[in-house]
ChimeraX commands (.cxc) that place a marker at each C-alpha (Angstrom):
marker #1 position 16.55,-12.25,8.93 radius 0.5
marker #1 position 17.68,-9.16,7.53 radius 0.5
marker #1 position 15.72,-5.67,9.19 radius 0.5
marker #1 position 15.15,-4.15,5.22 radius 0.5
marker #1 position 14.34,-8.15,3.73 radius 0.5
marker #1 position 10.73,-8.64,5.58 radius 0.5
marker #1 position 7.46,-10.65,4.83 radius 0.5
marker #1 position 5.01,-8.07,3.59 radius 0.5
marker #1 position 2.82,-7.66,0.95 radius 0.5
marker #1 position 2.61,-4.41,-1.24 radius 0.5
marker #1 position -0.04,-2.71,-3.29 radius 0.5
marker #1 position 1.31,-0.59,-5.94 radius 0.5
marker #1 position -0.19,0.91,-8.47 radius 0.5
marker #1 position 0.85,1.31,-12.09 radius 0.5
marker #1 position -1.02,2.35,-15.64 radius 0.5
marker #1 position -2.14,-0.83,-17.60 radius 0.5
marker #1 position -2.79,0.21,-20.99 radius 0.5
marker #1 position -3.20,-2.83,-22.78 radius 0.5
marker #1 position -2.87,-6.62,-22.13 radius 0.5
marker #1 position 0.59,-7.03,-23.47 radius 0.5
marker #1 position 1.87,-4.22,-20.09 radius 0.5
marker #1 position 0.39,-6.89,-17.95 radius 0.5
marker #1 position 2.25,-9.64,-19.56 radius 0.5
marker #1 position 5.55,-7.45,-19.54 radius 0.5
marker #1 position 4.72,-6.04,-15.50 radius 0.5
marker #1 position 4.30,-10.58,-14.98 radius 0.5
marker #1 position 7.51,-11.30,-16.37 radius 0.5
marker #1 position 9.24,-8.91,-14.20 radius 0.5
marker #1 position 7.76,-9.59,-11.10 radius 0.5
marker #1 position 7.98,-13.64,-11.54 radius 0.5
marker #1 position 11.70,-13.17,-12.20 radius 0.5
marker #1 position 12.49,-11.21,-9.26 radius 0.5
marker #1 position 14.08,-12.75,-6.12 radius 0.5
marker #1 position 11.99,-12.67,-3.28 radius 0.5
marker #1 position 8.75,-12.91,-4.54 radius 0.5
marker #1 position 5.96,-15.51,-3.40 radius 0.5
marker #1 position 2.70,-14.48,-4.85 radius 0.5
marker #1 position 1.32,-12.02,-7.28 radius 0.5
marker #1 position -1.93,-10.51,-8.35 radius 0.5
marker #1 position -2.26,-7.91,-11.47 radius 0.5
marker #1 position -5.62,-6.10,-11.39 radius 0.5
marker #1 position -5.87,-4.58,-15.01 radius 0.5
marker #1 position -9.21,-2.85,-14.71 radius 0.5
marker #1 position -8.02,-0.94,-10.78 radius 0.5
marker #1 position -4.31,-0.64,-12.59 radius 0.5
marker #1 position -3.03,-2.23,-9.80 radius 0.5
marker #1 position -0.08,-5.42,-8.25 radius 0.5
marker #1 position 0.02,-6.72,-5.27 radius 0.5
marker #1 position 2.87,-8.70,-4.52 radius 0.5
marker #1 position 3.81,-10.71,-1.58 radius 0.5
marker #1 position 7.19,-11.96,-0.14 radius 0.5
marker #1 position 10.41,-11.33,1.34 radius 0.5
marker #1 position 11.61,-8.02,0.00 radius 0.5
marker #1 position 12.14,-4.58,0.27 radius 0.5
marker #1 position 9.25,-2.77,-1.47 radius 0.5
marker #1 position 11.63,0.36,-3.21 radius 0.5
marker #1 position 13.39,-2.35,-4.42 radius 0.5
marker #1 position 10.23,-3.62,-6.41 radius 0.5
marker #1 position 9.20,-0.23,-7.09 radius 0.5
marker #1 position 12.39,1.00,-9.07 radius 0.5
marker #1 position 13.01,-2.37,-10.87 radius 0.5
marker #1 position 9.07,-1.98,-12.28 radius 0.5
marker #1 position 9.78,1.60,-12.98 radius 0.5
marker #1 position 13.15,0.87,-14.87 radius 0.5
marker #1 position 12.13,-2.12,-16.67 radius 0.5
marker #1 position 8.34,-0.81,-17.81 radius 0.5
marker #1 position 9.42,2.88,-17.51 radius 0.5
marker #1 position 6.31,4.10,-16.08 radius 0.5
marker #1 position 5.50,5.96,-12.27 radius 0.5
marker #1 position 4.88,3.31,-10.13 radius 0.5
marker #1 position 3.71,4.33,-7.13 radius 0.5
marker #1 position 3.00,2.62,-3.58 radius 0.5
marker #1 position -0.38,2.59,-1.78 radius 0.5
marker #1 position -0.13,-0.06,0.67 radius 0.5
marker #1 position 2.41,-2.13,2.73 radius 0.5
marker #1 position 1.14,-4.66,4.86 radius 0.5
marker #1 position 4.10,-5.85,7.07 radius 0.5
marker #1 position 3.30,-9.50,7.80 radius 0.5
marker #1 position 6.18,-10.38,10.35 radius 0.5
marker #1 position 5.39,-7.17,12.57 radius 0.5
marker #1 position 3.11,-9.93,14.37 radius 0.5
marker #1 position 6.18,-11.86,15.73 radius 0.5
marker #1 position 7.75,-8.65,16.70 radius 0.5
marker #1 position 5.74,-7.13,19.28 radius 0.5
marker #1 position 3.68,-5.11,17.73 radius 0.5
marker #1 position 0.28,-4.37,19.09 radius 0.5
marker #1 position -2.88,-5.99,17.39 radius 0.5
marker #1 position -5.05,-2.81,18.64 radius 0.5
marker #1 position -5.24,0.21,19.73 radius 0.5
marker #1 position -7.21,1.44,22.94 radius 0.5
marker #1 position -9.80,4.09,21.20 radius 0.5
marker #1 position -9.87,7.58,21.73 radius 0.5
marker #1 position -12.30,8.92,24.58 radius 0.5
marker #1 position -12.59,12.37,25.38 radius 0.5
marker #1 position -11.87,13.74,28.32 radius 0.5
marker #1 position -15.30,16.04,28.73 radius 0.5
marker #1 position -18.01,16.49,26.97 radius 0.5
marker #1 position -19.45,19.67,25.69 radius 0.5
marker #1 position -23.34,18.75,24.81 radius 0.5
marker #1 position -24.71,22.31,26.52 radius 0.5
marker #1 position -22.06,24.45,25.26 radius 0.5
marker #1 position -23.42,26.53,21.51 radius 0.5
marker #1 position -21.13,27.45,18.94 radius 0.5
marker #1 position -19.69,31.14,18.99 radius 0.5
marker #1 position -20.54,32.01,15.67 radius 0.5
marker #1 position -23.24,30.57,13.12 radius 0.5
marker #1 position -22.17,28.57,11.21 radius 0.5
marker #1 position -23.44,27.91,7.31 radius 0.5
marker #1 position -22.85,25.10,4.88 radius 0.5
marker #1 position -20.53,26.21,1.77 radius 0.5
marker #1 position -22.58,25.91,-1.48 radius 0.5
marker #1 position -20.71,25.61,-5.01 radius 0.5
marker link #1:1,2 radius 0.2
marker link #1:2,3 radius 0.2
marker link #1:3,4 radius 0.2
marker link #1:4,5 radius 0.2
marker link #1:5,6 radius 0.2
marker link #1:6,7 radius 0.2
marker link #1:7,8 radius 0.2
marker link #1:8,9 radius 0.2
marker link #1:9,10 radius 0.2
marker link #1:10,11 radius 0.2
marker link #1:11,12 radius 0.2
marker link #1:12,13 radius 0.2
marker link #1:13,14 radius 0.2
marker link #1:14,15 radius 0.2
marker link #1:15,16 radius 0.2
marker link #1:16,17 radius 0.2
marker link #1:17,18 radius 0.2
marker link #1:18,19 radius 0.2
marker link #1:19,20 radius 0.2
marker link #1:20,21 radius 0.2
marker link #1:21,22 radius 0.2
marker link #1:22,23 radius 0.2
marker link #1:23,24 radius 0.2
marker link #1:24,25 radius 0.2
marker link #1:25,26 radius 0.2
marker link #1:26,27 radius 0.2
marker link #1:27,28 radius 0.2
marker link #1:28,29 radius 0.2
marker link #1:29,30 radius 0.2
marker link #1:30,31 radius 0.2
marker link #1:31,32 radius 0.2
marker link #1:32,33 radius 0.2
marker link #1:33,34 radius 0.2
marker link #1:34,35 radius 0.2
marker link #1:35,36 radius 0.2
marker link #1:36,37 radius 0.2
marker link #1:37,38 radius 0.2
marker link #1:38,39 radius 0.2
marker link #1:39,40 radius 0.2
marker link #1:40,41 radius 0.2
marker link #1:41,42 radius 0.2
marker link #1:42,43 radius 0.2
marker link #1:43,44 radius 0.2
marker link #1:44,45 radius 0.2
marker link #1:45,46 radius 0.2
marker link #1:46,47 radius 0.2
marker link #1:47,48 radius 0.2
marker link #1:48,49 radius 0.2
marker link #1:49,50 radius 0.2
marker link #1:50,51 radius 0.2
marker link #1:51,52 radius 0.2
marker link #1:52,53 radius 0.2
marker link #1:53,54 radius 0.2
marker link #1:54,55 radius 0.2
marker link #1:55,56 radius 0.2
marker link #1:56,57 radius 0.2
marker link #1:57,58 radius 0.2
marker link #1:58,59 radius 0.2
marker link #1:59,60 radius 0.2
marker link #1:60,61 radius 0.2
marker link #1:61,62 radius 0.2
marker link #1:62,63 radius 0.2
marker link #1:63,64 radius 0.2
marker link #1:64,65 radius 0.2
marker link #1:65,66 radius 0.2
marker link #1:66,67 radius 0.2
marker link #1:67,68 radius 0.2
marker link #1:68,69 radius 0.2
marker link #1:69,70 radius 0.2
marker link #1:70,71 radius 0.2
marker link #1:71,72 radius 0.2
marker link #1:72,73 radius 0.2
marker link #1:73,74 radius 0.2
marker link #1:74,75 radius 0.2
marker link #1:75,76 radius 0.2
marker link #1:76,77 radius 0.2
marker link #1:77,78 radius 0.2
marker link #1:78,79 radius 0.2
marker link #1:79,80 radius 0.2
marker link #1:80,81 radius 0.2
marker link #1:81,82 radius 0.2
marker link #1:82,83 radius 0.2
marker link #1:83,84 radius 0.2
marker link #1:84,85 radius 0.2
marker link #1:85,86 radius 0.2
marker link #1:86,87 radius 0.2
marker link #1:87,88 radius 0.2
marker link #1:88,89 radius 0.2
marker link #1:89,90 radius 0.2
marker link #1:90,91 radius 0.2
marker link #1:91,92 radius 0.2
marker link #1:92,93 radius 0.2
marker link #1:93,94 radius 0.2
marker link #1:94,95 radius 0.2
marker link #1:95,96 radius 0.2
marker link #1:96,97 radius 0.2
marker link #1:97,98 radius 0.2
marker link #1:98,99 radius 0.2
marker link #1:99,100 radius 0.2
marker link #1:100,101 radius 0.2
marker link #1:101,102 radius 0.2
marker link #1:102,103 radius 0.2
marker link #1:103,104 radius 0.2
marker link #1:104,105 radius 0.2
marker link #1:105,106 radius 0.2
marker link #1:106,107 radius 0.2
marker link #1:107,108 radius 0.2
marker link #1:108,109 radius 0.2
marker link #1:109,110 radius 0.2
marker link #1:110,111 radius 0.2
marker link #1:111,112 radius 0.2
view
């Protein structure tokens, strides 16, 4: 497996005007290699596509083709499981706590 070809699934998001951009953003996405599933959200303006690929890839072929900003907002990397990565983190606990300590200055909220 290549390290830039992995199984992920991105959300992207790009402006839906009417239903004919969907059907345009569909036959682009169908025809590209690499692709398993896709989902267009019209009313969020949104794709989420899943398969083997590199996400810029997608990105620029959508913004050539459609010639809008496409922009990323989520990359789920689903092979990162195989990999080693860790499942969860440890949370964060603070070393000491400061219940009996009082601020050094007052402090007021900030009205508009």
């Amino acid at each position: 497996m290549s390290e830039k070809q992995r199984q992920c699934c991105v959300v992207m998001r790009i402006n839906l005007d009417c239903n004919a951009c969907c059907r345009k953003v569909r036959r682009i996405v169908i025809n590209l290699k690499g692709i398993d599933t896709h989902t267009i959200e019209k009313k969020e303006d949104r794709i989420i596509v899943c398969g083997r690929f590199r996400p810029s890839d997608v990105v620029v072929k959508l913004q050539k083709k459609m010639k809008r900003r496409v922009e990323i907002l989520e990359v789920e990397d689903l092979t990162g499981r195989e990999e080693g990565f860790h499942d969860h983190e440890t949370p964060y606990e603070p070393e000491h706590e400061y219940s009996e300590q009082q601020p050094d200055h007052m402090t007021m909220p900030l009205l508009f």
